[in-house]
C-alpha positions in Angstrom: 0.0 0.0 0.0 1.6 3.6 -1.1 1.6 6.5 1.2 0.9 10.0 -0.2 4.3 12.6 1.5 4.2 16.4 0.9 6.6 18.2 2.2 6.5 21.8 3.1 9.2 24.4 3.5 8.0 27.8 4.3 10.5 30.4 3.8 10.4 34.1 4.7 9.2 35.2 1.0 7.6 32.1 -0.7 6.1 28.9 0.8 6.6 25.7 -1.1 5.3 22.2 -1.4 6.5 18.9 -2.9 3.9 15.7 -3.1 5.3 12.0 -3.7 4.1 8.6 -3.4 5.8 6.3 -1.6 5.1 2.5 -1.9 7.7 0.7 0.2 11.4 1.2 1.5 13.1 -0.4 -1.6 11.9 1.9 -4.2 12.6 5.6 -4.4 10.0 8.0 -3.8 7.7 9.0 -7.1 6.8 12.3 -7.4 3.6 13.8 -8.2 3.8 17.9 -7.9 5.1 20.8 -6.4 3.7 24.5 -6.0 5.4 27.4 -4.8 2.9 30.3 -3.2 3.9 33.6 -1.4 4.5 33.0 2.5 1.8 35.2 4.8 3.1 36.3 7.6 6.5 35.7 9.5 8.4 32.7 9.0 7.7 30.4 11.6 4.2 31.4 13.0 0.7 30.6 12.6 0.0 33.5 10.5 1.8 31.2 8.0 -1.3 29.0 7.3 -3.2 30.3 4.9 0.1 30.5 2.8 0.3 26.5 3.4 -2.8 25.5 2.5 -3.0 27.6 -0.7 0.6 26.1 -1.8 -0.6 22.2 -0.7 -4.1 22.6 -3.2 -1.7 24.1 -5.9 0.5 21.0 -5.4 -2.1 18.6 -5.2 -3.8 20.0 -8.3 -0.3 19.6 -10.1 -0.8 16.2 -8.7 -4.2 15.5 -10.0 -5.1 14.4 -6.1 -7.2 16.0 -4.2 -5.4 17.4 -0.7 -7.3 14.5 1.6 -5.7 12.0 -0.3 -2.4 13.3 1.3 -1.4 10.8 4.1 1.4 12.7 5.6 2.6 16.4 5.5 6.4 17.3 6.7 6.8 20.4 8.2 10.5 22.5 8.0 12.2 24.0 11.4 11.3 27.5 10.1 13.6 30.4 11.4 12.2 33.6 11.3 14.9 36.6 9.8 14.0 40.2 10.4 15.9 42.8 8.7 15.8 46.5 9.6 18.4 49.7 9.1 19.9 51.7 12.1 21.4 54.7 11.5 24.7 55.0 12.0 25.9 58.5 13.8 23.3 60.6 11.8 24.0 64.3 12.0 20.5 66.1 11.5 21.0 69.5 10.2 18.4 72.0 11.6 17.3 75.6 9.6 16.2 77.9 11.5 14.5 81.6 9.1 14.9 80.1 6.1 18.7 79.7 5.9 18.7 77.5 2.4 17.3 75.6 0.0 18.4 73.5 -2.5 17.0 70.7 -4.3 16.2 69.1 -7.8 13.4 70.4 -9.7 12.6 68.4 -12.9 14.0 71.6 -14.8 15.5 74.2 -13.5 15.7 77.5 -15.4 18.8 79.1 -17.2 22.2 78.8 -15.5 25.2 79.9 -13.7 25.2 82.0 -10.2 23.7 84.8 -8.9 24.3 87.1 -5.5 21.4 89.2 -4.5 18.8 90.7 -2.3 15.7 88.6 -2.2 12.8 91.2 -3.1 9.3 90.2 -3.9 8.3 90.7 -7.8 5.6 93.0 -6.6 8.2 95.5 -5.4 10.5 95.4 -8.5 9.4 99.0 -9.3 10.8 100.4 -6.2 14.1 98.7 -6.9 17.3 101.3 -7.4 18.7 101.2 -10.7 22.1 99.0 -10.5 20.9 96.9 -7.1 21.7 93.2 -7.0 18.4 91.7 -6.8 17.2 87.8 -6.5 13.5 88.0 -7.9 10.8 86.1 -5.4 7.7 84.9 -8.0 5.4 83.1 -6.2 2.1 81.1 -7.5 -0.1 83.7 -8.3 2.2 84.7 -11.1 1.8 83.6 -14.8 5.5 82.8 -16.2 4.5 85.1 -18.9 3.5 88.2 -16.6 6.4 87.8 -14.6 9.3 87.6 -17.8 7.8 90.9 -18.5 8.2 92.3 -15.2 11.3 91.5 -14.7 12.6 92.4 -18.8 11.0 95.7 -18.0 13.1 96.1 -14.2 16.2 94.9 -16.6 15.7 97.2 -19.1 15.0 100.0 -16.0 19.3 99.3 -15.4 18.1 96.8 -12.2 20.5 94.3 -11.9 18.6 91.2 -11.6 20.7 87.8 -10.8 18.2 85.0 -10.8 15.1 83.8 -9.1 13.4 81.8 -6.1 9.7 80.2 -8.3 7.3 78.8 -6.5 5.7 76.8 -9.4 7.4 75.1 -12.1 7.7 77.4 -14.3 11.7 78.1 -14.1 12.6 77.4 -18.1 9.6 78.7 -19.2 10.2 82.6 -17.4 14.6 82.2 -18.0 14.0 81.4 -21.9 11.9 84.9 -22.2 14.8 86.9 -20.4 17.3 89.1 -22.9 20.0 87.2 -20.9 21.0 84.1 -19.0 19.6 84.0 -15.5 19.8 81.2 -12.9 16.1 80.2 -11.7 15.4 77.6 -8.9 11.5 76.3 -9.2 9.2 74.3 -7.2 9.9 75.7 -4.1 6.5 74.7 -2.5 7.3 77.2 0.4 8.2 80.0 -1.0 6.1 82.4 1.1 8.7 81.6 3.9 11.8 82.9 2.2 12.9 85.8 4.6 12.9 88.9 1.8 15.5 92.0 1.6 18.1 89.2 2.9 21.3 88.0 0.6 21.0 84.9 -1.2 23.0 83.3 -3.8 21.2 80.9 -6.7 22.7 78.7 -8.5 21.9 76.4 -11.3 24.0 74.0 -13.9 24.4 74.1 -17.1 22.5 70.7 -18.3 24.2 67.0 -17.3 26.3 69.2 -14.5 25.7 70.1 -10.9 27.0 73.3 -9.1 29.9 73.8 -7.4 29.8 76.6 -5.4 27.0 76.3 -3.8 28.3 73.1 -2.4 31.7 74.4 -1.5 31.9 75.9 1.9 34.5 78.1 0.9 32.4 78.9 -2.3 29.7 80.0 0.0 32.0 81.6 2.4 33.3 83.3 -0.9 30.0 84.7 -1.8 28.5 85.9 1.2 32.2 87.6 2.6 32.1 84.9 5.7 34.4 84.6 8.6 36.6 81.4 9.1 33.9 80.8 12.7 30.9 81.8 10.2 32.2 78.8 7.4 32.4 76.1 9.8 28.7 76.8 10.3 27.7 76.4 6.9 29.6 73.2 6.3 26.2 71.4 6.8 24.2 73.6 4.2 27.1 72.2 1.7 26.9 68.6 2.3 23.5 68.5 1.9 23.6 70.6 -1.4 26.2 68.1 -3.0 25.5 66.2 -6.1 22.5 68.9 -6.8 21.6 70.9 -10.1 20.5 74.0 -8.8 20.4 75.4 -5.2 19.6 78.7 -3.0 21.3 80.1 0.1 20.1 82.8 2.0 21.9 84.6 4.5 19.6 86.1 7.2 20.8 88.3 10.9 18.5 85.7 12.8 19.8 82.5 10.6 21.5 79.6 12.2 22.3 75.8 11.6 22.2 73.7 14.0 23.4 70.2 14.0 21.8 68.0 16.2 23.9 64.7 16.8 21.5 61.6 17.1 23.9 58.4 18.5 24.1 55.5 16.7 24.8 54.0 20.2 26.3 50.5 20.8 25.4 47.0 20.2 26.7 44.4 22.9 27.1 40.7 21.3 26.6 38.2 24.2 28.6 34.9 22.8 28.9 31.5 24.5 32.7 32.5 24.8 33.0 36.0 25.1 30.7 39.2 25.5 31.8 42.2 22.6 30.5 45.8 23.1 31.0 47.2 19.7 30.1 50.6 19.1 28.0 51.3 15.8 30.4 54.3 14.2 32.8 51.9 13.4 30.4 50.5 10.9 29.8 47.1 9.3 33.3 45.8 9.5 33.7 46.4 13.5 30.5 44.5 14.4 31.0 41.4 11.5 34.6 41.5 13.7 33.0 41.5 17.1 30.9 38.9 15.9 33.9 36.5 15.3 35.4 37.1 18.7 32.3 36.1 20.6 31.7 32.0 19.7 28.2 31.1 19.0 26.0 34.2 19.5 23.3 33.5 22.1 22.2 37.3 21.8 22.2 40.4 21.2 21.5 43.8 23.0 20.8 47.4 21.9 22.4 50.4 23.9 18.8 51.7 25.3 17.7 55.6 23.7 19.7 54.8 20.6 19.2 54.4 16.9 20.4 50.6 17.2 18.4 50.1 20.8 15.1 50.9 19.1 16.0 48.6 16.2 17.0 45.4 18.2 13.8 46.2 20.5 11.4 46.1 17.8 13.0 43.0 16.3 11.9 41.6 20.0 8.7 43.0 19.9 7.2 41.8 16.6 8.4 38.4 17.7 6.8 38.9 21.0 3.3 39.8 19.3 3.5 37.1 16.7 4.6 34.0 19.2 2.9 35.4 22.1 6.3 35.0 23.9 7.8 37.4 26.7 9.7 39.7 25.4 12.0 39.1 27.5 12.7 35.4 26.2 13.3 36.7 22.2 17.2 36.1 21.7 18.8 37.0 18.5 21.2 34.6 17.3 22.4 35.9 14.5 22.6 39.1 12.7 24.4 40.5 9.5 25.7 43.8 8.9 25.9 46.1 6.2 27.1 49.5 5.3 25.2 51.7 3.9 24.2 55.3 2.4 20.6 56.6 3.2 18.8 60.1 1.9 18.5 62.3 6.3 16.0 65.0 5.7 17.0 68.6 6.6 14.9 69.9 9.4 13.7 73.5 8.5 14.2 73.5 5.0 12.0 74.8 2.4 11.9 72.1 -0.7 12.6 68.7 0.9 16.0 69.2 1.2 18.1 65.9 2.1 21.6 64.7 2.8 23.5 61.5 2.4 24.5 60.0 5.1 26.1 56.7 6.6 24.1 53.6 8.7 24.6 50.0 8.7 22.1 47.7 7.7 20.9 45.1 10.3 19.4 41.6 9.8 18.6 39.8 12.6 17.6 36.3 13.1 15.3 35.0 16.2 15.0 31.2 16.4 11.9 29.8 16.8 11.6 26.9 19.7 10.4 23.0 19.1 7.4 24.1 21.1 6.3 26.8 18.7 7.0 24.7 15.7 5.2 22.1 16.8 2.2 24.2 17.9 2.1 24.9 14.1 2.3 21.8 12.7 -0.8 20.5 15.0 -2.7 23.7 14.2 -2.1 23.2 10.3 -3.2 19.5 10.9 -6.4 20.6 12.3 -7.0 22.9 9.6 -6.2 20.4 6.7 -7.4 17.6 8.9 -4.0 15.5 7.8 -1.0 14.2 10.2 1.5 17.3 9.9 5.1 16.2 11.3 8.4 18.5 12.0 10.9 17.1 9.4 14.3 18.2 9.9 16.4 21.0 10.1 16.5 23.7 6.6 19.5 23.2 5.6 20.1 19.2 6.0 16.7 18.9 3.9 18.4 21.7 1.3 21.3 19.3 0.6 18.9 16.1 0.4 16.9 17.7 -2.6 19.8 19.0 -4.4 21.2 15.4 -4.5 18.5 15.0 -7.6 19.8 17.7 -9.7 21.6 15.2 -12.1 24.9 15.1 -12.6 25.7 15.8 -8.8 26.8 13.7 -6.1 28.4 13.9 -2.7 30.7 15.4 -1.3 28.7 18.3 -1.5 28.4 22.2 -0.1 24.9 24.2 -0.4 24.2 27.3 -0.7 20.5 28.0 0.3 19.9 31.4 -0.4 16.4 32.7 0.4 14.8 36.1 1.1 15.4 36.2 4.8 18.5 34.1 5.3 21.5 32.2 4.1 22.0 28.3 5.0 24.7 26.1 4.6 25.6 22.5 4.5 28.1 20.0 3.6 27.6 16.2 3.6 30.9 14.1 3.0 30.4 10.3 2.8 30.8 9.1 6.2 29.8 12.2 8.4 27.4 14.4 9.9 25.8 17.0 7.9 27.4 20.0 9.0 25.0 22.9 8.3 24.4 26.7 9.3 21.8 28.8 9.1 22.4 32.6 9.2 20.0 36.0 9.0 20.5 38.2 6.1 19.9 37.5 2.2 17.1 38.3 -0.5 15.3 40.8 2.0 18.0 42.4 2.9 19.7 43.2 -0.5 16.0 44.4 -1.7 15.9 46.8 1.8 19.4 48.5 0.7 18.0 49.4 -2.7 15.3 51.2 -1.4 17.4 52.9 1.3 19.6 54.4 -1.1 17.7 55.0 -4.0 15.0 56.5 -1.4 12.9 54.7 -3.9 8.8 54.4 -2.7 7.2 51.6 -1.4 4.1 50.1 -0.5 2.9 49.7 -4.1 1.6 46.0 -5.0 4.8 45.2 -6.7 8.0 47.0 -4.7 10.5 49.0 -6.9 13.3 47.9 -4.9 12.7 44.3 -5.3 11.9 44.0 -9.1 15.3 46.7 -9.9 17.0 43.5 -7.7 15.3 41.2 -9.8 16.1 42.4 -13.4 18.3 44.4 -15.9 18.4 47.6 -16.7 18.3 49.8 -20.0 17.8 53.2 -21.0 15.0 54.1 -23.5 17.0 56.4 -26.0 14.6 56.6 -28.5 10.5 55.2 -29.6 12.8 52.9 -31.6 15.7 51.6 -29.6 17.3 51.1 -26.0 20.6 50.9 -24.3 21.1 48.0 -21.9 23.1 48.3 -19.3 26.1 46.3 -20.9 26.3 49.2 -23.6 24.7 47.1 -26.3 21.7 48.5 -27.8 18.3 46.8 -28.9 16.2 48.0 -31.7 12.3 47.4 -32.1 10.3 47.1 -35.2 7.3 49.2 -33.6 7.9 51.6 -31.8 7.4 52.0 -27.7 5.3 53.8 -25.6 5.9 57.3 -25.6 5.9 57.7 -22.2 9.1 55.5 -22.0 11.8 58.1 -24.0 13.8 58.9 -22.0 13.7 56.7 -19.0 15.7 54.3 -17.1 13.6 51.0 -17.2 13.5 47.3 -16.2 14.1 44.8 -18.6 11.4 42.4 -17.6 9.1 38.8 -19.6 6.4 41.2 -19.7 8.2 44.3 -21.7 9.8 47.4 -20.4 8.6 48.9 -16.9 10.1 52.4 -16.0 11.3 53.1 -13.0 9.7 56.0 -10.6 13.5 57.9 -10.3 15.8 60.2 -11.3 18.6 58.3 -10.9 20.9 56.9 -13.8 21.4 53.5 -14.9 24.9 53.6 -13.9 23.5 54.4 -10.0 21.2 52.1 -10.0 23.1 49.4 -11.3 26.2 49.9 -9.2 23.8 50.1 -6.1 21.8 47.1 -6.8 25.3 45.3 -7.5 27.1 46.4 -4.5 24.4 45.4 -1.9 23.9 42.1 -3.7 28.2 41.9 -2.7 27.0 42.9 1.1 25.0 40.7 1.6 25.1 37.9 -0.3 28.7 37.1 -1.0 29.7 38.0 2.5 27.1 35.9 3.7 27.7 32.8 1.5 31.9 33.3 2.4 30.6 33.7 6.1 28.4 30.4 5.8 30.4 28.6 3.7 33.7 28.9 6.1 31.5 27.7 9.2 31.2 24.3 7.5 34.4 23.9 5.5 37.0 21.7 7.0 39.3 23.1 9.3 37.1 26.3 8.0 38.8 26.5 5.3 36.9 27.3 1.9 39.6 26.1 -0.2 39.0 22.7 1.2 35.0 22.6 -0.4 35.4 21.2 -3.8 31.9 22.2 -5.6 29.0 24.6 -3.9 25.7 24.0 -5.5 23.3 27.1 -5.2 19.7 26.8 -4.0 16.8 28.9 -2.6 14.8 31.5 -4.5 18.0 33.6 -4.3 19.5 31.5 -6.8 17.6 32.3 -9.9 18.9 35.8 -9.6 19.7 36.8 -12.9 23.8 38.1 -12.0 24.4 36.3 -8.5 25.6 32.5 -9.7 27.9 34.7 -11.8 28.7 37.3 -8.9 29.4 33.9 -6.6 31.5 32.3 -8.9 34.0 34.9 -9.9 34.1 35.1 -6.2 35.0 31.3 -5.0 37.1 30.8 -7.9 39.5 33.0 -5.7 39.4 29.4 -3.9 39.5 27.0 -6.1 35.5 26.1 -5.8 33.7 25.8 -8.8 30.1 26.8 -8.3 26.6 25.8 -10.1 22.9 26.9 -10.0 20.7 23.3 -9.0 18.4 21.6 -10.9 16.2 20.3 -8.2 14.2 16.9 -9.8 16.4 17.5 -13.1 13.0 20.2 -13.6 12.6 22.9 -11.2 16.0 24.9 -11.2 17.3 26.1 -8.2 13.6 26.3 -5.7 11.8 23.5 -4.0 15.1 21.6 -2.3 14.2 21.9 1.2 10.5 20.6 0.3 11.9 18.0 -2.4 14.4 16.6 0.5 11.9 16.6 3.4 10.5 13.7 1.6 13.6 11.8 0.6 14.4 12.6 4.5 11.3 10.5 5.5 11.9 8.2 2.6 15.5 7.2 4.5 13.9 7.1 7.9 11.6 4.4 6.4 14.5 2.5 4.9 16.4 2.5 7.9 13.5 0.9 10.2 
């Protein structure tokens, strides 16, 4: 008589499910289907059960069985991974009257720099003949009406040097002017620009940025500052760096303010040693303090800090979703990263923002026996089936890769999902050796964001479909350039609405991308968080279960997880362990289903050994 397996994995992004018969311990198992469904909820908690049953009728539909006819379901020891950002030693610039603005409006008017009195357009009639003046236009003001206001104040002998537009309509004034004026638009606040004070505008020529405007000493230039006055304004000039156009005003009452929020200190509590590593010395310091302290039992946020509030709401979702004290969530394991995220400028009038450094935290919470078992008896009263913990991810990871054909032992994995990276090697003989460590897909899709400052909270996230595909630029309605340099040509042409823009090279056509940015940023951002996380992570994991931990001593790593059909990463991880001597593949799982479903695939062969054993 045959007995109907499935075996379920649920992983932090997608859930999946393989179904085989298995008719006694001589033969192998057969199998019948396999699904792969979005995971709801966190890893590892009960909210996970709607995801299961919708991924078990998809498998049993691929089947052709109905899900009762399943005698057995296997359940994986999920870990939940939470990743989050803390700031590293953010300095928050604070304006006080209107001191600056600078930011990039979609088009800018004219160009160069101009030194002047800010005076509203309605007073432009009372203006001296040969003052230095920096026109105010707000709303009210048709571009048309005020070009001729201010022709006529130029043709009076006032010496206008650019403009502060409310509206959008900086080209559209500059182009009617008998000579080349700088004009900064879109400056949604502009009835809070302090009038009859100094202000310089700038604005580059097209494809440039300015440069004085972001140079202290160019500022300092302009405005006739004091060596005490241009440390003050060193702030204003970070945060205008890497702009097109800017304004700075210089008011009596004007004053920055920096206002230092710590990054604090994380304390890594080992089975060795304890490490107190302070979060300024970024990335590098804590991956290094991590090293020093054995097998991390957990982990501890300085309290009133950037990192305390991260670490405490890692503990609290976990707290809410397993209905555990607080108090009993312990962290053991997190990843680091360094980063560059858009700070907003307090007090300034257009949005303003500056770059600045933070590091990137993953953190993984294991979930106990109890809680996993709680869910597998829960699911089994939903489905009304026998649900059974199987084994642990990563032993189950290297099981199913053992059918991608042309493989055999010994054998490394690489099981890299959305919320963390897993290792194992099996060597004829010996224990599986395994890992499992926070940070991966997630993660890498969370640094895009960050720094790109890209939206989110659509249906379909920016940040994870520019990890997921290629880039091009849309050059013309008849051709693109992708990011390689080549170009593509099309028979018909493309959407209008594409010229011009960076977009995503995707099965269903081209999808732009909601940015200014180029593709060169994007690309080098997307690739450089991808090395972060997942090549640190894979060297990391990789070196845990090496001999002597030694890389050099794995022979071939297979990849696996929904990581591994990332279109550049097998690449990315290969020119990497070649450094070693490895050579490196993408799976096959069954000889069908690429690189997914090995976890699920081998917590049915698991069973099917158990059975063979007695």
């Amino acid at each position: 008589m045959s007995t109907v397996i499935a075996g379920i994995d649920v992983g932090n992004s997608t859930t999946e499910v393989a179904i085989a018969e298995f008719t006694n311990s001589h033969t192998p198992p057969r199998f019948l289907g396999s699904s792969r469904v979005s995971t709801t909820g966190i890893k590892g908690t009960l909210s996970n059960i709607p995801g299961m049953k919708l991924a078990l009728r998809h498998a049993a539909e691929d089947a052709g069985i109905d899900v009762s006819d399943i005698d057995l379901a296997l359940l994986n020891e999920a870990t939940p991974v939470i990743g989050d950002i803390a700031m590293e030693t953010i300095t928050e610039t604070i304006i006080t009257e209107s001191t600056m603005i600078g930011h990039n409006p979609g088009s800018p008017g004219g160009m160069g720099i101009g030194v002047g009195i800010t005076t509203h357009i309605n007073n432009l009639v009372s203006v001296k003949r040969g003052e230095s003046i920096i026109v105010v236009i707000p709303k009210g003001y048709d571009f048309e009406v005020a070009a001729s206001l201010i022709k006529r104040a130029l043709e009076a002998g006032v010496d206008v040097q650019g403009g502060i537009v409310q509206s959008d309509d900086g080209v559209l004034i500059a182009n009617r002017l008998p000579k080349i004026l700088p004009f900064v638009d879109e400056v949604g606040l502009v009835d809070q620009v302090p009038l009859n004070m100094l202000a310089a505008v700038e604005v580059g020529d097209h494809g440039q940025v300015i440069r004085q405007l972001c140079n202290p000493y160019g500022i300092a230039t302009l405005f006739d500052l004091t060596p005490q006055e241009t440390q003050m304004v060193i702030p204003i000039a970070k945060a205008l760096i890497g702009l097109r156009s800017a304004v700075v005003i210089r008011t009596p009452a004007g004053d920055v303010q920096t206002r230092r929020i710590p990054a604090g200190t994380l304390k890594l509590i080992g089975d060795t040693r304890t490490a107190v590593v302070e979060m300024d010395g970024g990335a590098d310091a804590i991956m290094d303090g991590l090293s020093q302290v054995g097998r991390l039992q957990n982990v501890a946020g300085e309290a009133g800090t950037n990192v305390g509030g991260m670490v405490e709401r890692v503990r609290q979702t976990m707290s809410d979703v397993t209905e555990k004290p607080i108090q009993e969530i312990k962290i053991r394991d997190i990843l680091a990263v360094d980063c560059l995220v858009p700070q907003k400028v307090s007090g300034g009038l257009a949005q303003e923002f500056s770059m600045e450094n933070a590091v990137g935290l993953a953190a993984m919470v294991n979930t106990d026996q109890l809680l996993m078992e709680r869910l597998a008896l829960a699911l089994a009263q939903e489905i009304g089936i026998r649900v059974e913990l199987g084994g642990v991810e990563a032993n189950m990871a290297i099981l199913g890769t053992l059918t991608t054909p042309g493989i055999d032992i010994p054998l490394a994995i690489l099981d890299l999902g959305a919320g963390s990276t897993d290792a194992a090697l099996m060597v004829k003989g010996k224990k599986v050796e395994s890992i499992h460590l926070a940070g991966a897909g997630n993660m890498v899709t969370l640094l895009i964001q960050r720094e790109l400052d890209l939206p989110t909270g659509t249906n379909i996230d920016v940040a994870e479909q520019i990890k997921r595909y290629p880039l091009a630029k849309v050059e013309s309605l008849f051709h693109i350039r992708n990011e390689d340099n080549s170009v593509r040509f099309f028979k018909d042409p493309l959407d209008p609405r594409l010229f011009g823009r960076v977009a995503l090279v995707t099965e269903g056509g081209l999808v732009p991308i909601p940015t200014e940015h180029t593709v060169e940023r994007i690309r080098e951002v997307r690739r450089e968080a991808k090395r972060r996380v997942f090549l640190r992570n894979s060297l990391r994991a990789l070196q845990t279960v090496a001999p002597l931990g030694n890389i050099r001593n794995i022979e071939f790593v297979a990849i696996v997880g929904g990581s591994g059909q990332d279109f550049e990463l097998a690449q990315m991880l290969m020119n990497k362990l070649a450094e070693f001597g490895t050579v490196v593949g993408a799976a096959n799982i069954r000889g069908k289903l690429g690189t997914v479903n090995a976890v699920a695939t081998g917590l049915v062969l698991s069973y099917a050994e158990r059975q063979k054993a007695g």
